[in-house]
C-alpha positions as CSV (number, residue, x, y, z in Angstrom):
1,X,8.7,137.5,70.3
2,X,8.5,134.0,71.9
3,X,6.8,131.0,70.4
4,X,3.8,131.6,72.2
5,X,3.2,134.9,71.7
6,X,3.9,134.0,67.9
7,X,1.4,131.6,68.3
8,X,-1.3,134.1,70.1
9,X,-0.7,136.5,67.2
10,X,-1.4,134.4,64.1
11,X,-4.5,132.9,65.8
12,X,-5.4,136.7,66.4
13,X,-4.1,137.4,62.7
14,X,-6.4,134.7,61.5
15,X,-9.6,135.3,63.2
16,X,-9.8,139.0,61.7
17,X,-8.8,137.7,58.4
18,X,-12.4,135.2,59.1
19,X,-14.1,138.6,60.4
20,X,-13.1,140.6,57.3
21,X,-14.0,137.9,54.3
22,X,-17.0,136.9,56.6
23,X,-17.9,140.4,56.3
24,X,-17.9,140.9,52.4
25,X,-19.7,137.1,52.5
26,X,-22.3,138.8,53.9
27,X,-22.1,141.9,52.1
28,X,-22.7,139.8,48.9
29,X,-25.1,137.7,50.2
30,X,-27.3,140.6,51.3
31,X,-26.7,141.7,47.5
32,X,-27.9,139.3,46.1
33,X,-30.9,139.9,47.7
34,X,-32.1,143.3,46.3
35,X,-32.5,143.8,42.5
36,X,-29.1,143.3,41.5
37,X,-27.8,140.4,39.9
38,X,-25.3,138.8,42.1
39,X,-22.0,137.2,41.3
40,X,-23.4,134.6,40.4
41,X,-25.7,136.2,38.0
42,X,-28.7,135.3,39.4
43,X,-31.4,137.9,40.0
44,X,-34.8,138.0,41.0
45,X,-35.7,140.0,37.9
46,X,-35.1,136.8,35.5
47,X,-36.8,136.0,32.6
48,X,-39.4,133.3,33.2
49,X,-39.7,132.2,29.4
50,X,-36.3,132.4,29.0
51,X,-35.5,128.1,29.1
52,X,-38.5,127.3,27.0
53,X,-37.6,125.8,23.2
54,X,-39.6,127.2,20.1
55,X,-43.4,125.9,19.7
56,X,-45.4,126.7,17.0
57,X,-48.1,125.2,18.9
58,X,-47.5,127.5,21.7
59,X,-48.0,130.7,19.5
60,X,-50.9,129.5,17.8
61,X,-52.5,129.1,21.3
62,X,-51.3,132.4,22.8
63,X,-53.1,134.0,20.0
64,X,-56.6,133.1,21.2
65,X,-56.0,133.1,24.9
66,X,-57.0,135.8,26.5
67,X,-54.5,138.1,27.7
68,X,-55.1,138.1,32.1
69,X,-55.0,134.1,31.5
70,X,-51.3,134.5,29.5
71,X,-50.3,136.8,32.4
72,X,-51.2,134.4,34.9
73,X,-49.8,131.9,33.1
74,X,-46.5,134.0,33.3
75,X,-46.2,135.1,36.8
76,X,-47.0,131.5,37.9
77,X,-44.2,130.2,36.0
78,X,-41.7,132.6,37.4
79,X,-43.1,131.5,40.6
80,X,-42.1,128.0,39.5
81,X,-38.7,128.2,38.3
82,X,-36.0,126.9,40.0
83,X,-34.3,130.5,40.3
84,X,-36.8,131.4,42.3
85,X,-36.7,129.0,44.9
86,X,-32.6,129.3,44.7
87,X,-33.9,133.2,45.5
88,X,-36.3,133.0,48.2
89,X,-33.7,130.2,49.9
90,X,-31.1,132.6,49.9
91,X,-33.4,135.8,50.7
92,X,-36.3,134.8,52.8
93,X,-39.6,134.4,52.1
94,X,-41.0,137.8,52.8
95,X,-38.2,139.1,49.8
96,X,-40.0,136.1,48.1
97,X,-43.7,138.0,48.5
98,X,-42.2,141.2,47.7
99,X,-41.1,140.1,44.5
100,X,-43.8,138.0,43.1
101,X,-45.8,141.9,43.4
102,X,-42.9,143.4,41.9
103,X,-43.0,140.6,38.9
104,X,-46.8,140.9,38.8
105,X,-45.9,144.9,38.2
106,X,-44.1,144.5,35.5
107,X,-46.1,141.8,33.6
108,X,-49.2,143.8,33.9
109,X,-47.1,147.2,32.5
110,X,-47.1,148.9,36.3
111,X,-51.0,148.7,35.8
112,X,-51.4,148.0,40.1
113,X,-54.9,146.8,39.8
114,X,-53.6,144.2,37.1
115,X,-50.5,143.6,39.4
116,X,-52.8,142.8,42.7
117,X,-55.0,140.6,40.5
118,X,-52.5,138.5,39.1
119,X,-50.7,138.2,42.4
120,X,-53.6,136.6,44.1
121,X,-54.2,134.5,41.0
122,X,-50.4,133.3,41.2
123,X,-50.8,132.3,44.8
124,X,-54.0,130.8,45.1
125,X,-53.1,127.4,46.7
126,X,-56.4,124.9,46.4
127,X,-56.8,123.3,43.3
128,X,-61.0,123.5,43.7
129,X,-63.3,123.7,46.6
130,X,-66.0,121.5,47.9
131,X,-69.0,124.0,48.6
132,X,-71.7,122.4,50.7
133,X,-75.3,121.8,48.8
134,X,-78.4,121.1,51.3
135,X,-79.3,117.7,50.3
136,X,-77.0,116.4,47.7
137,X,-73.6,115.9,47.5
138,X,-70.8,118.7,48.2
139,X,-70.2,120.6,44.5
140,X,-66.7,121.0,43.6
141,X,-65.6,123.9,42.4
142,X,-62.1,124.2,40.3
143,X,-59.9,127.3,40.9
144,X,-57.4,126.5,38.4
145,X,-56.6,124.3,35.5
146,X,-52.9,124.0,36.1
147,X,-51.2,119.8,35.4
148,X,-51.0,118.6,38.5
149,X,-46.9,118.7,38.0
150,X,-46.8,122.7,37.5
151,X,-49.6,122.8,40.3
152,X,-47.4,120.8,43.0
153,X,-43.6,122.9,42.1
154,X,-45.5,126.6,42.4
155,X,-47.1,125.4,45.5
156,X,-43.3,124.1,46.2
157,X,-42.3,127.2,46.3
158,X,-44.6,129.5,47.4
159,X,-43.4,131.7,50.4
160,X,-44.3,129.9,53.4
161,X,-42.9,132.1,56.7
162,X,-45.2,135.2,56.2
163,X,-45.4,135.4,59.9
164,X,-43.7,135.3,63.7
165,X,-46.0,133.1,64.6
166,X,-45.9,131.0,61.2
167,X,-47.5,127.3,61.7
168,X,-44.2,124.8,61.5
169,X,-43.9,122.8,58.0
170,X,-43.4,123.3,54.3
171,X,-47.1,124.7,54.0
172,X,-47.2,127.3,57.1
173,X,-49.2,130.2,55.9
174,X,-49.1,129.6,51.8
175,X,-52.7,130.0,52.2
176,X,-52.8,133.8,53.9
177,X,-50.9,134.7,50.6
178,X,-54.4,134.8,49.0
179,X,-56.4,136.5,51.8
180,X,-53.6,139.1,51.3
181,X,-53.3,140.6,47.9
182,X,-57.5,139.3,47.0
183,X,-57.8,141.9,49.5
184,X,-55.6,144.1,48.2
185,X,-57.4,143.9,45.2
186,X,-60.6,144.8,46.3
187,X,-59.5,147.6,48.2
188,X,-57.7,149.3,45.2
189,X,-60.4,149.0,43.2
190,X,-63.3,149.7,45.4
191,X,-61.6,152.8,47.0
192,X,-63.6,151.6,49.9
193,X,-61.1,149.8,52.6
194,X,-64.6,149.8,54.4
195,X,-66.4,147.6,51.7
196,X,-63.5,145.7,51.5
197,X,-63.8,144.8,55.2
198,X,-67.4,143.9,55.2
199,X,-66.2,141.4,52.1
200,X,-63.7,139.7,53.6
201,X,-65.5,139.0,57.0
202,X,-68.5,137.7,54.4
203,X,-66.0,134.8,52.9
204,X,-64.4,134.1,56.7
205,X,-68.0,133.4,57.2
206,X,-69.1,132.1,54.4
207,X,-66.1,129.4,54.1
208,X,-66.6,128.4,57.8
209,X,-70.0,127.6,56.5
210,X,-70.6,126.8,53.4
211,X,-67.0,125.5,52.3
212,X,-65.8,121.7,53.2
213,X,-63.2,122.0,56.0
214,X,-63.7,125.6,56.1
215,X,-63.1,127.8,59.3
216,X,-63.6,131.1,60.0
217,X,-59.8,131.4,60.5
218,X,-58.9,135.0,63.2
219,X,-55.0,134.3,61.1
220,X,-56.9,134.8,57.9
221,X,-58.4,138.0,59.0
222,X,-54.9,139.3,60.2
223,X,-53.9,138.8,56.1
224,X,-57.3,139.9,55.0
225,X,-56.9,143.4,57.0
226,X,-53.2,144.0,55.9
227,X,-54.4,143.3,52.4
228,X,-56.6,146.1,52.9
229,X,-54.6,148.7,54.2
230,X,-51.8,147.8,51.5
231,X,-54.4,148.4,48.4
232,X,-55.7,151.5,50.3
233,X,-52.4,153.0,50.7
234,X,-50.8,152.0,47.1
235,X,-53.7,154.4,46.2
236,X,-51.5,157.6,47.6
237,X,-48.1,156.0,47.3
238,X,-47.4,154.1,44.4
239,X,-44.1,152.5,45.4
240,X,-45.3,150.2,48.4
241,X,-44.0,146.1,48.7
242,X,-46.1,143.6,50.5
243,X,-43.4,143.6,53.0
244,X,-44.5,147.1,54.6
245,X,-47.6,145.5,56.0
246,X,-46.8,141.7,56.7
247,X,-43.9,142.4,59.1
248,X,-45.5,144.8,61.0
249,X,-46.7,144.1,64.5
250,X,-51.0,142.9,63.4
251,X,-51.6,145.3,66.2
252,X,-50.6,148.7,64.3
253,X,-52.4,147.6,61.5
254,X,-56.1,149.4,62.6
């Protein structure tokens, strides 16, 4: 073999060494995306309280806080940790949804209605809102009490890319996370996707009307409607993500 073809064979040699490791790279890396812990160790089912130092003060508040405000409290700090965002970078947004429900799941003991409930509460991405009052000045209404630091890293990293057609920008379409699993929610415990509906065409209306810098958003009722079918289906089968609905074409979704 001449030096040429010497050389044509190592480069060949070489580039299906890089196909073969590139291969188990990506192997791992899609690994590390379901509910395994990766190399690495890190998995999405971490535990959220698991950096905090001992506080006497903190037990002696848990104790008279009402349990669906501790919960909350929970899934919004796993929402906040770092791990998470090192998760949803490496995973994808839509993994990142998924697993906030899954979370939710097991805070609220697989109870789904508790799940949905606390998911919405974990993603709700307004700090108040500004309802209009005929006359006197717009009333503001808070929607949580979070410090403004915890506030700013959960909205940080909250899933942005829900969609195809996703706005560009850190925020995209934080705010459909809400319109999803509220109407989730509603439809679960209703039993009535119809009901649902009717509701959440009421708040389009009633926020493009009655809410400062409210619209009646057609994006909004895209999430609104998925949210429904999702809580009307986890009714029948219990083992349904978030992702089922939000990557499917809006137009399947009747």
């Amino acid at each position: 073999m001449d030096f040429s073809k010497q050389t044509i064979f190592l480069v060949k040699s070489l580039f299906v060494l890089h196909l073969i490791f590139s291969g188990i790279f990506l192997a791992v890396a899609y690994a590390q995306c379901d509910d395994k812990k990766s190399p690495d160790g890190l998995s999405w089912d971490f535990d959220e309280g698991a950096s905090k130092g001992f506080s006497i003060g903190t037990i002696v508040s848990d104790i008279f806080t009402p349990q669906i405000i501790l919960d909350t409290k929970y899934l919004r700090e796993y929402i906040c940790d770092e791990r998470f965002l090192a998760l949803r970078t490496r995973c994808g947004d839509i993994r990142s949804i998924d697993a906030i429900y899954v979370k939710s799941l097991k805070i609220a003991d697989y109870n789904i209605a508790r799940a949905l409930f606390l998911s919405f509460m974990a993603v709700l991405e307004h700090r108040k809102v500004e309802v209009k009052v005929p006359i006197f000045k717009p009333l503001a209404l808070p929607l949580t009490f979070e410090e403004d630091s915890i506030f700013d890293s959960r909205i940080k990293n909250l899933p942005a890319k829900v969609y195809s057609d996703t706005p560009p920008g850190s925020y995209g379409d934080i705010d459909k996370l809400q319109h999803f699993f509220g109407s989730a929610y509603l439809s679960y415990v209703s039993e009535a996707p119809g009901f649902t509906g009717t509701a959440g065409n009421l708040i389009e209306w009633g926020e493009a009307n009655f809410i400062v810098g409210g619209t009646d958003d057609p994006r909004d009722k895209r999430a609104n409607k998925q949210g429904k079918s999702f809580g009307r289906d986890l009714l029948v089968v219990k083992t349904l993500l978030p992702s089922d609905y939000l990557t499917l074409p809006y137009e399947e979704r009747k």
